[in-house]
VMD Tcl script that draws the C-alpha trace (Angstrom):
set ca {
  {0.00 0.00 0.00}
  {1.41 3.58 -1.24}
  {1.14 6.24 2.16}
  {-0.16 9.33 0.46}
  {-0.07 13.28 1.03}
  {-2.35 16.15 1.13}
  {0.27 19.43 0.61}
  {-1.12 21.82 3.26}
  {0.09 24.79 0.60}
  {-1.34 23.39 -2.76}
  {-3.71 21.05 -1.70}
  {-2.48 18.43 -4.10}
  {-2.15 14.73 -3.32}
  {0.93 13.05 -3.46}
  {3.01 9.95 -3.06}
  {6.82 9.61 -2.63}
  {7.69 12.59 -0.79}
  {11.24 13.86 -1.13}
  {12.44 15.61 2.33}
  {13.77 19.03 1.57}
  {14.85 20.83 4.81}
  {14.46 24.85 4.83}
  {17.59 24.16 7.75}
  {20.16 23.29 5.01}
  {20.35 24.20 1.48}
  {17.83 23.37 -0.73}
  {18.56 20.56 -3.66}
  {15.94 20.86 -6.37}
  {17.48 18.95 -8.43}
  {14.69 16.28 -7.90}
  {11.05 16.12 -8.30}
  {8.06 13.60 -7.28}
  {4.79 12.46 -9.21}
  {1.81 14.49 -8.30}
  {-2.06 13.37 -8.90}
  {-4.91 15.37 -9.26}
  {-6.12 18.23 -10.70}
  {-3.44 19.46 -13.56}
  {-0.83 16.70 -12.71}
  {2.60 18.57 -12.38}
  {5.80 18.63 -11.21}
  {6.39 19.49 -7.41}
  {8.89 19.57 -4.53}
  {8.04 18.99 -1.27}
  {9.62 20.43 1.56}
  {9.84 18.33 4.90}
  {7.82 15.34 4.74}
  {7.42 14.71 8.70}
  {6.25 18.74 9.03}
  {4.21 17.92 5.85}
  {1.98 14.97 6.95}
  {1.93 16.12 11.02}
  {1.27 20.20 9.93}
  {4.18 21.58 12.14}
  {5.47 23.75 9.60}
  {6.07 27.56 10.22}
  {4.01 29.80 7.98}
  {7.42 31.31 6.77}
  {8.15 27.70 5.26}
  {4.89 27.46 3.93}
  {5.05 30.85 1.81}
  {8.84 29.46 0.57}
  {7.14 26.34 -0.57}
  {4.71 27.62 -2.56}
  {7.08 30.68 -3.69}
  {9.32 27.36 -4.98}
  {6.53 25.80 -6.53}
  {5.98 28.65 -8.24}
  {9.56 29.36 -9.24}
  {9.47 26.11 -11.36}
  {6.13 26.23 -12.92}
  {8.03 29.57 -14.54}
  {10.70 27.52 -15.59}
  {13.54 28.91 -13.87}
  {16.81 26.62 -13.22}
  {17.30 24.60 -10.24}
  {20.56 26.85 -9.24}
  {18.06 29.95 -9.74}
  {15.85 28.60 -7.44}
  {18.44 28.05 -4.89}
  {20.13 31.31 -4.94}
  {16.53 32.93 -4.34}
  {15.24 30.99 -1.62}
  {18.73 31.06 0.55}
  {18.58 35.01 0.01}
  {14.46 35.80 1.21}
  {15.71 32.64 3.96}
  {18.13 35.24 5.14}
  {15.56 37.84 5.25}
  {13.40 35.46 7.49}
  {16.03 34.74 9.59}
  {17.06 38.47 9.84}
  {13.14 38.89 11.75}
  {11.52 40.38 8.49}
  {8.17 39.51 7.60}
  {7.71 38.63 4.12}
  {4.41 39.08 3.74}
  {5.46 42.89 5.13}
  {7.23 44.68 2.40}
  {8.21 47.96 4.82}
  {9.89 45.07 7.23}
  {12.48 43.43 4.03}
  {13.13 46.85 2.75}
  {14.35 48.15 6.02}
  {16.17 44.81 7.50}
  {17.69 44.56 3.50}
  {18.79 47.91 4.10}
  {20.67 47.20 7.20}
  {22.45 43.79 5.79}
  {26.10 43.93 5.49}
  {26.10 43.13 1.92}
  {27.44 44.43 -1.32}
  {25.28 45.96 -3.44}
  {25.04 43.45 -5.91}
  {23.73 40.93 -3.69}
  {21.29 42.97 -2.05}
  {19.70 43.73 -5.66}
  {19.33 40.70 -6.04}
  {17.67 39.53 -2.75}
  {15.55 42.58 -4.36}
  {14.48 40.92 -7.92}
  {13.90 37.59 -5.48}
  {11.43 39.49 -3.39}
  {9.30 41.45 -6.28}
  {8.94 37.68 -7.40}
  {7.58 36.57 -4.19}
  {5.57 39.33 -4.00}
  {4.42 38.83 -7.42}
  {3.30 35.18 -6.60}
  {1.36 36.87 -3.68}
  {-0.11 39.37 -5.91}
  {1.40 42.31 -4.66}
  {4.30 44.72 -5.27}
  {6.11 47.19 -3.40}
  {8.79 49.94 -4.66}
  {11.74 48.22 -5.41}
  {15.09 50.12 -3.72}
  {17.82 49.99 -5.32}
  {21.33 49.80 -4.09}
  {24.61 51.16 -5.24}
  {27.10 48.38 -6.40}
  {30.74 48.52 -5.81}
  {32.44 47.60 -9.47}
  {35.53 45.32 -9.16}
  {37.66 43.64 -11.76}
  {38.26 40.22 -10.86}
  {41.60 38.28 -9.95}
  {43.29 36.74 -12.24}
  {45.93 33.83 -11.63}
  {48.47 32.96 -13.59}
  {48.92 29.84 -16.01}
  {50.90 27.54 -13.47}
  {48.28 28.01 -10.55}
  {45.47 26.73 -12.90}
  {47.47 23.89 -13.68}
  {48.22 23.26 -9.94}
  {44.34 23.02 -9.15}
  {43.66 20.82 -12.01}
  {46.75 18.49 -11.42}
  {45.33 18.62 -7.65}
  {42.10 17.75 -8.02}
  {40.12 14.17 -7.78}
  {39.81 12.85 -12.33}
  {36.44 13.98 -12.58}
  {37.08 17.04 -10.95}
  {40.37 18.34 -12.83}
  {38.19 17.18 -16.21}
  {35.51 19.84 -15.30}
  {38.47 22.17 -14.91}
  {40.38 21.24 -17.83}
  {36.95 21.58 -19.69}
  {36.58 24.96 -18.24}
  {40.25 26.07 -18.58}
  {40.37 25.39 -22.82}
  {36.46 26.66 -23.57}
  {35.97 29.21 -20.89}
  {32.80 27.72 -20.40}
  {30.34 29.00 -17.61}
  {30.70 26.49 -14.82}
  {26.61 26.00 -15.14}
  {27.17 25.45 -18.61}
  {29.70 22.51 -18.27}
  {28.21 20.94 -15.56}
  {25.25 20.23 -17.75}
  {27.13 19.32 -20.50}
  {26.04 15.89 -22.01}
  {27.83 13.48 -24.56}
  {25.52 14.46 -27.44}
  {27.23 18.24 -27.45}
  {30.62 15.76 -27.78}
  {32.04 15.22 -31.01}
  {34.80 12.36 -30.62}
  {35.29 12.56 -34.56}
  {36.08 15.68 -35.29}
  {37.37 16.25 -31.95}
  {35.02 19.69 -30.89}
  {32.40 20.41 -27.73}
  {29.13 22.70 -28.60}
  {28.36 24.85 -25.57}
  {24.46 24.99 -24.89}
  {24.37 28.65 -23.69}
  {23.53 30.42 -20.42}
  {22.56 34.25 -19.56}
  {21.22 34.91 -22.98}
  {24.88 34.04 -24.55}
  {24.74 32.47 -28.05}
  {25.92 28.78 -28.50}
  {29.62 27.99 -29.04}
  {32.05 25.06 -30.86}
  {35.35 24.50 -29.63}
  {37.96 22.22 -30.80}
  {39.23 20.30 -28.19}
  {42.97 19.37 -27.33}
  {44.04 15.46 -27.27}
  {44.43 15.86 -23.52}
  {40.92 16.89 -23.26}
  {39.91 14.59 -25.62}
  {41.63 11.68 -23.82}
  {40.22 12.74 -20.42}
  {36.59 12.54 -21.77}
  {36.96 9.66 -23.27}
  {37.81 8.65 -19.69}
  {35.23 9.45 -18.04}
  {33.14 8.59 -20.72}
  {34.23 4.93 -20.14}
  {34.56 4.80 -16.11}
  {31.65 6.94 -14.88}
  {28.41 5.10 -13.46}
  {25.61 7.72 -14.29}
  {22.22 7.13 -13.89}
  {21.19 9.59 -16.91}
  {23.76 8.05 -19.44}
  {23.90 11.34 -21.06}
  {25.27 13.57 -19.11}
  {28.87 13.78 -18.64}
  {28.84 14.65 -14.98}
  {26.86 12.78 -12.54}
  {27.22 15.51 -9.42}
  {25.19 18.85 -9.42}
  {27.56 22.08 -9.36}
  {27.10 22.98 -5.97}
  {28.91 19.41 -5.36}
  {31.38 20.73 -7.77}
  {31.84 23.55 -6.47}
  {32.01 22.27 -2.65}
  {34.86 19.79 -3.75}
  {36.76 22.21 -6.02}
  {36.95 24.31 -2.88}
  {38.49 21.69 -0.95}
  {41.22 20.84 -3.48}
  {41.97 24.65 -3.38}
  {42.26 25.04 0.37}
  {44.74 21.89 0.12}
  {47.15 22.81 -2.52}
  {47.04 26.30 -1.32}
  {48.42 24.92 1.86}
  {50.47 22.21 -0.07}
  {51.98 24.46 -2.40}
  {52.19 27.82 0.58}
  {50.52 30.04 -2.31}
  {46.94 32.12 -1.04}
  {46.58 33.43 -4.24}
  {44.86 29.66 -4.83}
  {42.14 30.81 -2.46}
  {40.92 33.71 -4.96}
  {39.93 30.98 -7.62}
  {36.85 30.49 -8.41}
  {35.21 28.20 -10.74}
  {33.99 30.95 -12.88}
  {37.73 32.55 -12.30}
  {38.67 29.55 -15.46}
  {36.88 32.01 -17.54}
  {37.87 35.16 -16.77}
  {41.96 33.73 -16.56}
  {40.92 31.75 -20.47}
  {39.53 35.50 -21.75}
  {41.92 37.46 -20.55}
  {45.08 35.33 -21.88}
  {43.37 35.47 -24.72}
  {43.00 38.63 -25.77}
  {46.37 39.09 -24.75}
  {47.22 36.69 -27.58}
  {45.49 38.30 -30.31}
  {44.66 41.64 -29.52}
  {41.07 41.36 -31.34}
  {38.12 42.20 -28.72}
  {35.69 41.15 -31.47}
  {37.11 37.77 -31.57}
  {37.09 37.59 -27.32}
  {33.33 38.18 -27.59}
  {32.34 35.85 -30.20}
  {34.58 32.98 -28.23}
  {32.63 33.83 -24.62}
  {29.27 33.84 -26.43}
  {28.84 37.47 -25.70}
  {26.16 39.49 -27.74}
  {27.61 43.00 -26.80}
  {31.21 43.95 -26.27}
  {31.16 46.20 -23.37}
  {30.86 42.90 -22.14}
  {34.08 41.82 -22.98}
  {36.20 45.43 -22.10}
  {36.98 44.37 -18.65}
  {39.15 41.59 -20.01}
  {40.80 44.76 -22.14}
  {41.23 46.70 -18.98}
  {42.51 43.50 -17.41}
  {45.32 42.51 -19.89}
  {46.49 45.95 -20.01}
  {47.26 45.65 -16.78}
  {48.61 42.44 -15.63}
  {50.63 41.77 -19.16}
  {51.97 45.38 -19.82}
  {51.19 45.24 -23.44}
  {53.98 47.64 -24.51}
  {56.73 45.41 -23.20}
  {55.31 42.61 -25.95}
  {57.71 41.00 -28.29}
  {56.88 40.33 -31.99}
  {57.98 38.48 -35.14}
  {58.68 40.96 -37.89}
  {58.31 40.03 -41.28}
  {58.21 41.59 -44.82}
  {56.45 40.91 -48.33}
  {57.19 42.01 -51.88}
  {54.83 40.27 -53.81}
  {51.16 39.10 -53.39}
  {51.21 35.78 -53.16}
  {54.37 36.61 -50.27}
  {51.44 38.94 -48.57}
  {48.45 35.85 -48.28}
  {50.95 33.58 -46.82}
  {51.55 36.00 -44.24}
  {48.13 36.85 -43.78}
  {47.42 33.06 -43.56}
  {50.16 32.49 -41.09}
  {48.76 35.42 -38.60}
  {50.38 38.16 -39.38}
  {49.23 41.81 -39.64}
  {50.38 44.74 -41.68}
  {51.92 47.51 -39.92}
  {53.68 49.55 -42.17}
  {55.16 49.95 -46.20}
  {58.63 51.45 -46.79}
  {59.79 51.62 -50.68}
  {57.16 49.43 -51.75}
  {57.93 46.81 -49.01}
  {55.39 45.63 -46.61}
  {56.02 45.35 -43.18}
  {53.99 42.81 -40.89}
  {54.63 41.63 -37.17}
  {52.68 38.98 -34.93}
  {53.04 38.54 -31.02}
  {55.80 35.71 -29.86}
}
mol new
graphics top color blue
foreach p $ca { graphics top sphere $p radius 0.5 }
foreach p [lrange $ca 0 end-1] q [lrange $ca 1 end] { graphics top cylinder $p $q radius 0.2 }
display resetview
């Protein structure tokens, strides 16, 4: 005999609860079959507070308010992020049925401005799903350009890390791919044949094809091989806050291994900053920085501009000079990566970086 479940916020019947405690962060990464009217997709939160009623009426509203998160279709990492911040709220004493109460404990939160926004967008949401609205403060954020490490110390976290791990870094390290976007990579976006990886995009970005190297290649088909996942088309099994949570341990050890803090600045999105940055500093061609991040506006991409300008000291480059006389001397040049700088008596000068 199946025990089944009347949800005290929806009212829907239900078998198979999953437990999701409000006391630790929230994994909605699975769902349960639900009967009745307009069968859907639900998570239920707590199924001992459930079936008994002892549930506090601020877990009830962050039920439904995650209930109604998915029926808009937002991402499980989404939802996450937006619960743990109105949680905070909660916990700060504001009531969030009281929009007066999270506008003035929001305003006294220690946090940058960024993440207080935010918390903001989270809360119009809620409010939205409670059909109400308030006026929206807005907070100043504090600009920063982030850190970038050098070559060596990727390599050091990759080299450090458990096989799957340092082959979500690797992955990371050649494509500069969001760390959302290759956790939910699957072997379908995997070309073995011609050796590339299409990116299916986050944030808006448009899709990307890389060519992969043979290490990458290699530790793929690794993986591919070895790993014991239940969907047999994804490439990794563990959700990114796993990821992330074990990344962070193999940087706290080879930071103490190897006596170097700077390790404790990466981040998993850091892979992407280090990737765009180095690269621009090898060709010099913003255009070609956006296109390879997926960008669709390059005021995105300046800060990686500002960024090499700085840590390389771009005048101090070294080139490779060359010259051409005749035209079929200037397309090999031009084929070879090489860019015209100057003509003195009819010769053409070109140079590319070392």
């Amino acid at each position: 005999m199946v025990q089944r479940y009347i949800c005290r916020v929806c009212n829907y019947r239900f078998s198979g609860i999953l437990i999701l405690s409000f006391d630790t962060d929230i994994d909605v990464k699975h769902q349960v079959g639900v009967t009745g009217n307009g069968a859907k997709n639900l998570i239920v939160a707590k199924e001992e507070k459930m079936a008994t009623g002892e549930i506090s009426d601020a877990e009830k509203l962050l039920t439904a308010y995650l209930f109604y998160l998915k029926e808009r279709g937002n991402k499980d990492v989404t939802i996450e992020r937006r619960i743990r911040y109105l949680k905070e709220l909660a916990k700060k004493g504001a009531d969030l049925t009281v929009p007066e109460q999270v506008k003035k404990v929001l305003a006294e939160i220690s946090w940058v401005g960024k993440s207080k926004n935010n918390t903001a967008d989270a809360y119009t949401l809620f409010l939205k799903m409670l059909g109400k609205s308030w006026d929206k403060p807005h907070f100043q954020e504090v600009r920063r350009l982030p850190f970038v490490p050098t070559e060596d110390e990727i390599d050091a976290l990759i080299s450090g890390s458990g096989w799957k791990t340092a082959i979500f870094l690797q992955l990371m390290k050649e494509t500069a791919m969001r760390p959302g976007e290759a956790s939910s990579l699957r072997w379908d976006d995997v070309d073995f044949v011609s050796n590339t990886v299409r990116v299916t995009p986050e944030k808006g970005s448009n899709p990307r094809i890389f060519r992969m190297s043979e290490k990458l290649t290699r530790m793929l088909l690794n993986i591919k091989e070895k790993n014991n996942v239940r969907d047999k088309n994804r490439v990794f099994a563990k959700q990114l806050r796993h990821i992330r949570r074990q990344f962070e341990h193999v940087r706290k050890k080879q930071a103490f291994k190897l006596q170097n803090n700077r390790l404790l600045k990466v981040k998993l999105k850091t892979f992407r900053t280090w990737k765009a940055t180095t690269l621009y500093h090898k060709t010099k061609d913003p255009w070609y920085v956006m296109e390879f991040l997926g960008h669709r506006d390059l005021q995105h991409t300046r800060k990686y501009v500002v960024l090499e300008a700085a840590i390389y000291n771009s005048g101090a480059d070294n080139f490779v000079s060359k010259v051409a006389k005749t035209v079929d001397e200037t397309r090999e040049l031009i084929e070879l990566g090489f860019d015209y700088v100057h003509e003195i008596e009819g010769i053409h000068l070109y140079r590319r970086r070392k």
